[in-house]
ROKE-791842 format. One record per residue (C-alpha): chain; x, y, z; residue number from 1. Coordinates in nm, 4 decimals. Each point is the difference from the previous one (the first is absolute). Example, Ala and Ser with C-alpha at 12.3 -4.5 7.8 and 13.67 -1.06 7.14 Angstrom:
# ROKE-791842
chain/x/y/z/n
A/1.2300/-0.4500/0.7800/1
A/0.1370/0.3440/-0.0660/2
This chain:
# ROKE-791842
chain/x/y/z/n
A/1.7212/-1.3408/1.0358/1
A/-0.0899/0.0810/0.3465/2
A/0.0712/-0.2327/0.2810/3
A/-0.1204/0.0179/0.3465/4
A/-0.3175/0.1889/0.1200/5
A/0.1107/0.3035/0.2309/6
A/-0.0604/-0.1116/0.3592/7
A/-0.2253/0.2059/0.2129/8
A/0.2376/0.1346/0.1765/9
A/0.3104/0.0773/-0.2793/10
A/-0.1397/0.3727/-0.0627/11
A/0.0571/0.2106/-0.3180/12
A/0.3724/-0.1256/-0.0269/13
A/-0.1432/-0.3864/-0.0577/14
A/-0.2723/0.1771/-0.2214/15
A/0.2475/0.1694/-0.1678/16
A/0.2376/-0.3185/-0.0642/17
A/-0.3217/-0.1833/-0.1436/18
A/-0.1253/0.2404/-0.2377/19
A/0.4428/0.0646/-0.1318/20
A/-0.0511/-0.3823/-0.0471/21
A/-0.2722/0.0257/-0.2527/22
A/0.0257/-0.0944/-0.3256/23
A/0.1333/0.2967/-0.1942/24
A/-0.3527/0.0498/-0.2235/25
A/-0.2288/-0.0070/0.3136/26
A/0.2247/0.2916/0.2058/27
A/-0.0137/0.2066/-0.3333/28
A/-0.3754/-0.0354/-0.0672/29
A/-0.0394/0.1141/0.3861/30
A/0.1640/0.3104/-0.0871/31
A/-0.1420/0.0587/-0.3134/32
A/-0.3188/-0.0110/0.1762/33
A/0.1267/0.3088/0.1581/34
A/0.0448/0.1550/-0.3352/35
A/-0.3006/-0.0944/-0.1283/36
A/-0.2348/0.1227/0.2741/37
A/0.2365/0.3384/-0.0131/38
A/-0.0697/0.0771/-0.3262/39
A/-0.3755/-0.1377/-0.0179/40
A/-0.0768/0.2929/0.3270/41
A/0.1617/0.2457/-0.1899/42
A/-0.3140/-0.0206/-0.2337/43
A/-0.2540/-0.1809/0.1391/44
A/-0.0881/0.2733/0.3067/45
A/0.0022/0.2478/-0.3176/46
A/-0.2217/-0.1828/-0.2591/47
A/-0.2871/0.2377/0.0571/48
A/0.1968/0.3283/0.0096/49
A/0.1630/-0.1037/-0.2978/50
A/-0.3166/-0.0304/-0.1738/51
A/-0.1693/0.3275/0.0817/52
A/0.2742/0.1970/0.0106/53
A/0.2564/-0.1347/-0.2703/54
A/-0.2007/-0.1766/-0.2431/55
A/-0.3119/0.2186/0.0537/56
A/-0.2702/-0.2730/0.0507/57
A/-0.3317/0.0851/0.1676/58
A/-0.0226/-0.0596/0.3608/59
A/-0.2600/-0.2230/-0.0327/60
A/0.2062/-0.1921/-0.2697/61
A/0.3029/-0.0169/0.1730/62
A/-0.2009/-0.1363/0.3285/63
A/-0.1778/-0.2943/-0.2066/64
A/0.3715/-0.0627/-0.1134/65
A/0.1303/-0.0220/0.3113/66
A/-0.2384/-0.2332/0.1380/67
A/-0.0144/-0.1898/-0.3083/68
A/0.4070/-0.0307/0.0337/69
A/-0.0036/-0.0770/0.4160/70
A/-0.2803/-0.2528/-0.0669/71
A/0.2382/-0.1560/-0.3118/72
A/0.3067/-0.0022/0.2654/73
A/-0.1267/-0.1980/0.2735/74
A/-0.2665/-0.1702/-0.2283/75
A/0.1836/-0.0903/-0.2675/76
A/0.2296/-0.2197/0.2524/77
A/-0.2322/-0.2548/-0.0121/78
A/0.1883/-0.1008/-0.3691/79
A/0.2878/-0.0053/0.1677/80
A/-0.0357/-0.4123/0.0414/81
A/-0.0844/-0.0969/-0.3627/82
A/0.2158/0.2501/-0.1365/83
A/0.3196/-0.1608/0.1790/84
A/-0.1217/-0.3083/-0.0981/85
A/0.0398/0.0770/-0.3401/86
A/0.3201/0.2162/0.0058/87
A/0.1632/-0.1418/0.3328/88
A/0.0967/0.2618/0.2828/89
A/0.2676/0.2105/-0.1625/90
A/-0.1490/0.0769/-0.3343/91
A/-0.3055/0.0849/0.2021/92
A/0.2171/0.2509/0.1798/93
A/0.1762/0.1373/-0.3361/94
A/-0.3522/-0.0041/-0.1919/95
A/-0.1602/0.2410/0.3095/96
A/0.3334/0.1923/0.0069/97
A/-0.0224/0.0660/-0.3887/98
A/-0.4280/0.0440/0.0189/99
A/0.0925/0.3005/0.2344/100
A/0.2791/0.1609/-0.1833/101
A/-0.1922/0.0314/-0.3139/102
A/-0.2623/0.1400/0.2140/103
A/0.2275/0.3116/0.1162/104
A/0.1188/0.0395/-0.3438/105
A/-0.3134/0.0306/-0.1263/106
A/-0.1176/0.2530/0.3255/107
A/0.2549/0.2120/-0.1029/108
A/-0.0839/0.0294/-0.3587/109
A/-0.3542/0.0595/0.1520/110
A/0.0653/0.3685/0.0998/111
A/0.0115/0.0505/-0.3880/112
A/-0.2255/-0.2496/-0.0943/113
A/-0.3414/-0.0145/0.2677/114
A/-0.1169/-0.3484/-0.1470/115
A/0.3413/-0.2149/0.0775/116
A/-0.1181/0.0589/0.3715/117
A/-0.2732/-0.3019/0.0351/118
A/0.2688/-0.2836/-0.1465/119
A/0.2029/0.1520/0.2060/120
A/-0.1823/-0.0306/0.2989/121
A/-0.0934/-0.3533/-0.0671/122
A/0.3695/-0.0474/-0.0620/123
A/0.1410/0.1433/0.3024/124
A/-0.2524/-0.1653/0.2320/125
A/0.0644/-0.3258/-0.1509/126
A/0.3476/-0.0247/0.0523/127
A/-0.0167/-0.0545/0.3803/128
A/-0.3099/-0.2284/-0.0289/129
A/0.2115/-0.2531/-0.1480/130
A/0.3320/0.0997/0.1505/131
A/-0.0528/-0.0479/0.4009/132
A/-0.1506/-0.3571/-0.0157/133
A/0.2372/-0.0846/-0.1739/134
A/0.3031/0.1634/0.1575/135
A/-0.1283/-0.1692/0.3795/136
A/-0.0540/-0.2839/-0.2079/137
A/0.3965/-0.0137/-0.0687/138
A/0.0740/0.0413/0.3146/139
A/-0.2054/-0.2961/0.1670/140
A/0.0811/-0.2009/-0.2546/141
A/0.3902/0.0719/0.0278/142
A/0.0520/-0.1127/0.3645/143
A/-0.1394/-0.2281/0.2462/144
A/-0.3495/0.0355/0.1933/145
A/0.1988/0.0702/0.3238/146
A/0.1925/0.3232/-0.1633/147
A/-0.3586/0.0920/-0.1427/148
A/-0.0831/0.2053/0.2639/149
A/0.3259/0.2109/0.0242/150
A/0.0767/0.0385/-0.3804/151
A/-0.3980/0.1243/-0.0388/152
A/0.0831/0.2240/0.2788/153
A/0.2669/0.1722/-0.1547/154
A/-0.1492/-0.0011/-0.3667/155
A/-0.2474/0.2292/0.1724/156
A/0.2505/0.2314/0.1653/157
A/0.1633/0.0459/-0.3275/158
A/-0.3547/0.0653/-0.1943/159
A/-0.0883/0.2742/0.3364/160
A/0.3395/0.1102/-0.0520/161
A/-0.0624/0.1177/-0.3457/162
A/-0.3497/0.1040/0.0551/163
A/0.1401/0.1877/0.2610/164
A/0.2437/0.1979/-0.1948/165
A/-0.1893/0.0431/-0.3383/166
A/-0.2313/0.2677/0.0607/167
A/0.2237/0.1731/0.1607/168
A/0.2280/-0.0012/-0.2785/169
A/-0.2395/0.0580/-0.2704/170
A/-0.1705/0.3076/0.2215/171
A/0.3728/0.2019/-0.0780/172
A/-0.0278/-0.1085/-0.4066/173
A/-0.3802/0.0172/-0.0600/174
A/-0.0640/0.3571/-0.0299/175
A/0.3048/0.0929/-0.2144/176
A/-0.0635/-0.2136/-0.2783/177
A/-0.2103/-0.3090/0.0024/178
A/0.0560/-0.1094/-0.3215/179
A/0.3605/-0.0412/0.0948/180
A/-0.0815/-0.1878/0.3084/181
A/-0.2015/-0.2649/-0.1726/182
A/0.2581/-0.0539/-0.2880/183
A/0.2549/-0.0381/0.2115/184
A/-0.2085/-0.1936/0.2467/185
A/-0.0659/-0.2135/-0.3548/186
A/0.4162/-0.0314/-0.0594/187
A/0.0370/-0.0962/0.3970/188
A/-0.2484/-0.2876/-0.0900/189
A/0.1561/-0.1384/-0.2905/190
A/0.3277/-0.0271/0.2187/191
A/-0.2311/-0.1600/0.2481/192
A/-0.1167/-0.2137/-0.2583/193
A/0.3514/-0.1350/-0.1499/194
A/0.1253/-0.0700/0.3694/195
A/-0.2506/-0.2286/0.0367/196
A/0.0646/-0.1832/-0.3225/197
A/0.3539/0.0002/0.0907/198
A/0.0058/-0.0573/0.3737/199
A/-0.2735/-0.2491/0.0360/200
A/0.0306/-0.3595/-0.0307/201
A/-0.3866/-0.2084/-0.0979/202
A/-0.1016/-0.1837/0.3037/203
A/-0.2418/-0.3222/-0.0543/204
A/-0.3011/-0.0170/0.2271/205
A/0.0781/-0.2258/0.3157/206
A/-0.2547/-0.3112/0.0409/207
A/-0.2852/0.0800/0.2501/208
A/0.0666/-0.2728/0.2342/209
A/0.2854/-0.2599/0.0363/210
A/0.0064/-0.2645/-0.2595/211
A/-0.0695/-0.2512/0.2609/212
A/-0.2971/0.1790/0.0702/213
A/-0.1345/0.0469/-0.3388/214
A/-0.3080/-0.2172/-0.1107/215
A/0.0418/-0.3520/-0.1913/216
A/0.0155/0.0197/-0.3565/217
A/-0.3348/-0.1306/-0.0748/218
A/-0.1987/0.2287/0.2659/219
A/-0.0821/0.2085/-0.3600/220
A/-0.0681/0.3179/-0.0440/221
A/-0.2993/0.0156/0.2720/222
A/0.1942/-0.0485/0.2633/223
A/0.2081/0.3313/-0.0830/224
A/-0.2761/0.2114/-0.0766/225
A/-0.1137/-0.1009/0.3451/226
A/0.2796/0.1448/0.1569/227
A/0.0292/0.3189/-0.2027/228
A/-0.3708/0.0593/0.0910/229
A/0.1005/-0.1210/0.4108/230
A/0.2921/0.2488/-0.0259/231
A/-0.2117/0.3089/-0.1426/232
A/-0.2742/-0.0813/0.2812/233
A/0.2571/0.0243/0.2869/234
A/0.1545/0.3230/-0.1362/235
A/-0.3798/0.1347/0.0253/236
A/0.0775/0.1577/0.3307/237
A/0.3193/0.1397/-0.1281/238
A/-0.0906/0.1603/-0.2512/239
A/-0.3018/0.1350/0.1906/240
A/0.2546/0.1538/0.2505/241
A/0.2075/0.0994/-0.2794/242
A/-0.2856/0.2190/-0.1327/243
A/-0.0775/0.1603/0.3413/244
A/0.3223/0.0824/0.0382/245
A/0.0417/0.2152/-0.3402/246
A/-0.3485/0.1273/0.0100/247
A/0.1219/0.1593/0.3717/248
A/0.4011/0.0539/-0.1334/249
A/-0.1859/0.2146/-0.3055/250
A/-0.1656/0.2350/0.2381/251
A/0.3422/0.0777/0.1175/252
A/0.1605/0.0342/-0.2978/253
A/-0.2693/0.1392/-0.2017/254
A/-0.1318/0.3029/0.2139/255
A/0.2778/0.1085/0.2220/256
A/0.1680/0.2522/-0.2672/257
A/-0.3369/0.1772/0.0340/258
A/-0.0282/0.0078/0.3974/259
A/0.3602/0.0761/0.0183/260
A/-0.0652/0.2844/-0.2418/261
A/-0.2635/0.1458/0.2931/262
A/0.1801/-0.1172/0.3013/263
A/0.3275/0.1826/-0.0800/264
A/0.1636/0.0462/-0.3448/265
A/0.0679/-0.2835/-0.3016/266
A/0.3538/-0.0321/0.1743/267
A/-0.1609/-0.1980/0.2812/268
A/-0.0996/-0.2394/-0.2904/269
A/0.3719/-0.0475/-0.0414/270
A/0.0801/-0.0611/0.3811/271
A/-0.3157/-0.2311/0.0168/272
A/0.0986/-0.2124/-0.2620/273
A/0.3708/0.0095/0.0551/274
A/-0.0705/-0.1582/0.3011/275
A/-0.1999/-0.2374/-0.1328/276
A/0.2412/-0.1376/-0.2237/277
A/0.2909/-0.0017/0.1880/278
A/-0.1933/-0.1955/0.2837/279
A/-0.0906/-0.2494/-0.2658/280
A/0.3842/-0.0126/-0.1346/281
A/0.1535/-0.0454/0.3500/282
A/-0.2208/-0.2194/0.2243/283
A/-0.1758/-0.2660/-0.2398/284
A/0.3077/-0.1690/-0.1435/285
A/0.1554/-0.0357/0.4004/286
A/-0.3402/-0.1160/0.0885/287
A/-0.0683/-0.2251/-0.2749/288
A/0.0401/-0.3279/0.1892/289
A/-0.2081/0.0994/0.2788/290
A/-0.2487/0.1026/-0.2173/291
A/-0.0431/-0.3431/-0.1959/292
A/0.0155/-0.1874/0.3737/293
A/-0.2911/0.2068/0.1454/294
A/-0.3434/-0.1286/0.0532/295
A/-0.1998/0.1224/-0.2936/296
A/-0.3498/0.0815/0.1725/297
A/0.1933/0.1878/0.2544/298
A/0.2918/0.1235/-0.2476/299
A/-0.3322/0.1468/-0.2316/300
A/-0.2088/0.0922/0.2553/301
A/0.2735/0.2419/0.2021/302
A/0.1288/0.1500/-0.3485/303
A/-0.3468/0.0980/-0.0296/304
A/-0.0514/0.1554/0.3335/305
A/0.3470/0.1919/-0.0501/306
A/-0.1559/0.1644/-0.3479/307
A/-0.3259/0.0693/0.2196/308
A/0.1964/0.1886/0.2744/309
A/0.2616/0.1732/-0.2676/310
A/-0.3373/0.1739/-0.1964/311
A/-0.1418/0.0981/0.3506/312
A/0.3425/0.1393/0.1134/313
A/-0.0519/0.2067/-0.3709/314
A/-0.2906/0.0940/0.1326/315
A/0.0733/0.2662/0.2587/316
A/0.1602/0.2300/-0.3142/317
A/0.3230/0.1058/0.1306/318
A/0.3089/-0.0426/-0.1842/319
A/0.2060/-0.2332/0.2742/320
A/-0.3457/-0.2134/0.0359/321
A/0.0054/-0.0518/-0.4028/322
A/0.3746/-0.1218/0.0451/323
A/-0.0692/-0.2340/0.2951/324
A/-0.3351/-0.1129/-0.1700/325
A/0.1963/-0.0657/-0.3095/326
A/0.2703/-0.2434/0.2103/327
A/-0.2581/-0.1687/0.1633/328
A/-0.1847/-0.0458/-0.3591/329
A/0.3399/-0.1157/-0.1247/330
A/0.0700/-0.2681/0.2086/331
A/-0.3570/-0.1608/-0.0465/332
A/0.0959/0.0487/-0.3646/333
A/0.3410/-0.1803/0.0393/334
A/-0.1183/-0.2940/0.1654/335
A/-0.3251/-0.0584/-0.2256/336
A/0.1198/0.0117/-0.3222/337
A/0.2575/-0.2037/0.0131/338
A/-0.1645/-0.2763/0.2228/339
A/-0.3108/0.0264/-0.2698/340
A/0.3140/-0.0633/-0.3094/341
A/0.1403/-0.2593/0.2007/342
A/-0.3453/-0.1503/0.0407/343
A/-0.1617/-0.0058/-0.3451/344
A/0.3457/-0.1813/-0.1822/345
A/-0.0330/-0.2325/0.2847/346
A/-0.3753/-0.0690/-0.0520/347
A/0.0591/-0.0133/-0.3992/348
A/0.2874/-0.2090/0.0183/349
A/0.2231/-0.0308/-0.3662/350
A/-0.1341/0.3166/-0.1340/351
A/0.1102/0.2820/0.1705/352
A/-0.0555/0.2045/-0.2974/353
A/-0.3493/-0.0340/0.0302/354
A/-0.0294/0.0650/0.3415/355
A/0.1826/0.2856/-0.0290/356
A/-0.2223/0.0760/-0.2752/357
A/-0.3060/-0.0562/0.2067/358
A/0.1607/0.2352/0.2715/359
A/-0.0033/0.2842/-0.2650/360
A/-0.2858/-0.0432/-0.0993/361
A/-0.1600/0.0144/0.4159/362
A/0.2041/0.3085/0.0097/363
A/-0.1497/0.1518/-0.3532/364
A/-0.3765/-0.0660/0.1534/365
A/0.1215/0.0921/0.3813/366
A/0.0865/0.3556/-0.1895/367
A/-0.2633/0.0277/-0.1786/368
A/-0.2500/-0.0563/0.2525/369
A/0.2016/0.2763/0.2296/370
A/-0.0114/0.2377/-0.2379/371
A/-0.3646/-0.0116/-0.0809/372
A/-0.1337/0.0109/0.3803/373
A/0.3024/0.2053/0.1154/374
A/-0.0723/0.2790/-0.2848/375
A/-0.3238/-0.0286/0.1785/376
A/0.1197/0.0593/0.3538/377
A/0.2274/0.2350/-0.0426/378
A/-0.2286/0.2272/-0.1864/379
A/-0.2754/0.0106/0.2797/380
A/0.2453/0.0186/0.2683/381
A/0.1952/0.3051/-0.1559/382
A/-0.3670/0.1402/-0.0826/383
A/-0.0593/-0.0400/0.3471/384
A/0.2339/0.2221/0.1101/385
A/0.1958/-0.3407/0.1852/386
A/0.2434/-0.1848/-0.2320/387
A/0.1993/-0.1593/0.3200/388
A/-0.3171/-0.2119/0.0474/389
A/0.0826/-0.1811/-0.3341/390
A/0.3004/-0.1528/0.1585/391
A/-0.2566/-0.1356/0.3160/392
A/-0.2047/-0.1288/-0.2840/393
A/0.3006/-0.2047/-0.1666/394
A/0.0651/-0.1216/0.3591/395
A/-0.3807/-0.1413/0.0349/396
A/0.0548/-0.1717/-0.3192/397
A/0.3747/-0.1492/0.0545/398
A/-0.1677/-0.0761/0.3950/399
A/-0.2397/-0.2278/-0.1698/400
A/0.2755/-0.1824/-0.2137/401
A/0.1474/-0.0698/0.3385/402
A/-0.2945/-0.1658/0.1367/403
A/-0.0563/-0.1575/-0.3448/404
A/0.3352/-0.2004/-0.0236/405
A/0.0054/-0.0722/0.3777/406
A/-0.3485/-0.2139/-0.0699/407
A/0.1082/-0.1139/-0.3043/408
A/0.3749/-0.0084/-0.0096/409
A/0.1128/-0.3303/-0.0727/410
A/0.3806/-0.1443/0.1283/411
A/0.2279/-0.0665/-0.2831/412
A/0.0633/-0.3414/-0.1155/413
A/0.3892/-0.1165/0.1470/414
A/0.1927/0.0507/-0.2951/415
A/0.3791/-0.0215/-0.0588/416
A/0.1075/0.3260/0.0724/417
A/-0.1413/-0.0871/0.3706/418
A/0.0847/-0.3807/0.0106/419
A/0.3430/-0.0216/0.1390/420
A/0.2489/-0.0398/-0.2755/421
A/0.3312/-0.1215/-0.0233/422
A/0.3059/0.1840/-0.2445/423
A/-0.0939/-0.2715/-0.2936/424
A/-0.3797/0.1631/0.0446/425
A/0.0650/0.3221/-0.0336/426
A/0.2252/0.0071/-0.3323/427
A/-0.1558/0.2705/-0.2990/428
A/-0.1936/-0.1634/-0.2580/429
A/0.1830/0.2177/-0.2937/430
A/0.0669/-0.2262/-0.2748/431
């Protein structure tokens, strides 16, 4: 188990001796997270390629598909919670691991056989939608609240990481032979899959609150659904910030491939999101603890404004102000989205597979919505003769989450990964 919280000032060697003092299940899912998200971008980025051009779908079918499968990987989330009630945290994690590698097996068989496509879809999509709540879930629940910040931190370096790499990977493989790339994506899962059964120990849910906190024994059942109900209303604003933050983050993600494609060549695609990643990878696990100490409305509300001034740096079309837009972009990114994770288990406390559930689910709708009004955008503004101004309009919009969150942000209730702690405090929870 770990021991002491990393001071402020102990610096990646302190980091470093906290996470080697992990137990050894928690360091191995963190790297298996690396894994996973490799071999998940080697085919997500490619679903709709795959489709059209290997299993020779419609391009109208294969773009329902997609948005049927990005609506069931965010969306879906929201089962996360129940699910891992009913399995516990690891089998949750084995059952998503084993959902997904049927659902290459059966993509691959789909270049012979068209119809094994839509289970596959569904399969594929559905994988993730369990897996990530339940994979931060493991981690929260494995150490204390005052680690929280650090170990979410680098959980997300190690998911960029592989996001990162994937595509690139799967751009040298895809055009020889897919079918070989998704049956051997399909063996790399079940390896994925047995590591987990083997590596992982179960972890029980920690109790919401101290026991000398916890209401009397004949408070009844009223009392408790009053403070489920008290917890979902304070995560309101959360969540609502958790939304805006997708719905901009989608624009980003969603449309950039196609600007890039006019601005210079695909390659820039690469460069843009190689930076992106490896900003994400480097700076939020160092920056974790800041992070979690900042004030939120100002925390939110400057994220916000970084997006805003990243898509109007995009704006003026050359190459160097798409890479200096995208850094600016990424920081906003690096500070929001973990401040809005660290938020929502905090405002949902004993469940953090539901809120991380819930914050699939924001980023499933956030998507969505970008998608639809984006597609929208960037069609008239390319019509127009002017696509650079759909970066200004992106910046209007991620402006007005700014001003948004600075009325309405709301500080964060003192919890104990900000309430001075002593060594006895800050001891894992894995059981």
């Amino acid at each position: 188990m770990t021991g002491k919280r990393p001071g402020r000032g102990g610096g990646p060697a302190a980091r470093w001796r906290t996470f080697t003092g992990l137990p050894s299940g928690l360091k191995a899912l963190i790297g298996l997270s690396f894994v996973v998200a490799l071999g998940s971008y080697m085919v997500t980025p490619f679903i709709g390629v795959l489709m059209v051009e290997a299993v020779g779908l419609d391009i109208r079918v294969a773009g329902v598909l997609v948005a049927v499968a990005t609506f069931i990987q965010f969306g879906g989330s929201i089962l996360g919670g129940p699910v891992v009630d009913r399995l516990g945290l690891k089998r949750t994690m084995v059952l998503a691991l084993t959902l997904r590698t049927v659902g290459l097996v059966l993509f691959g068989l789909a270049v012979k056989v068209p119809w094994a496509a839509y289970p596959a879809v569904v399969l594929v999509a559905a994988g993730p939608a369990l897996y990530l709540p339940a994979n931060k879930a493991y981690i929260v629940t494995s150490v204390s609240d005052t680690l929280r910040p650090l170990f979410l931190g680098v959980s997300s370096a190690a998911l960029n990481a592989g996001m990162g790499l994937g595509p690139l990977l799967a751009a040298l493989l895809v055009d020889a032979d897919p079918v070989l790339l998704l049956i051997g994506l399909a063996g790399l899962f079940a390896l994925i899959t047995a590591a987990h059964q083997t590596a992982l120990k179960p972890v029980e849910r920690r109790p919401a609150e101290p026991p000398a906190q916890a209401a009397p024994a004949g408070a009844g059942a009223g009392a408790g659904n009053e403070g489920k109900r008290a917890a979902l209303r304070s995560a309101l604003r959360p969540i609502l910030f958790t939304s805006l933050a997708f719905y901009v983050y989608f624009f980003f993600q969603s449309f950039m491939g196609l600007y890039a494609a006019g601005v210079g060549s695909i390659q820039v695609l690469g460069w843009v999101m190689l930076l992106n990643c490896a900003m994400v990878v480097v700076l939020q696990p160092v920056w974790a603890d800041r992070i979690a100490r900042a004030d939120y409305r100002l925390l939110v509300a400057g994220s916000f404004a970084l997006m805003a001034l990243g898509t109007a740096a995009m704006a003026l079309g050359s190459i160097p102000a798409l890479l200096a837009g995208t850094a600016l972009f990424t920081l906003g990114e690096i500070f929001l989205f973990l401040r809005c994770d660290l938020e929502l288990v905090d405002r949902v406390p004993g469940n953090p597979a539901f809120a991380f559930g819930v914050q699939r689910l924001t980023a499933g709708v956030g998507g969505l919505l970008a998608g639809v009004v984006g597609g929208f955008l960037f069609a008239h503004y390319q019509a127009a003769g002017d696509p650079d101004a759909f970066w200004l309009a992106v910046a209007a919009q991620a402006a007005g989450a700014a001003l948004l969150a600075a009325l309405l942000g709301a500080g964060r209730r003192r919890t104990a990964a900000q309430a001075p702690t002593g060594p006895e405090q800050a001891v894992a929870a894995t059981r």
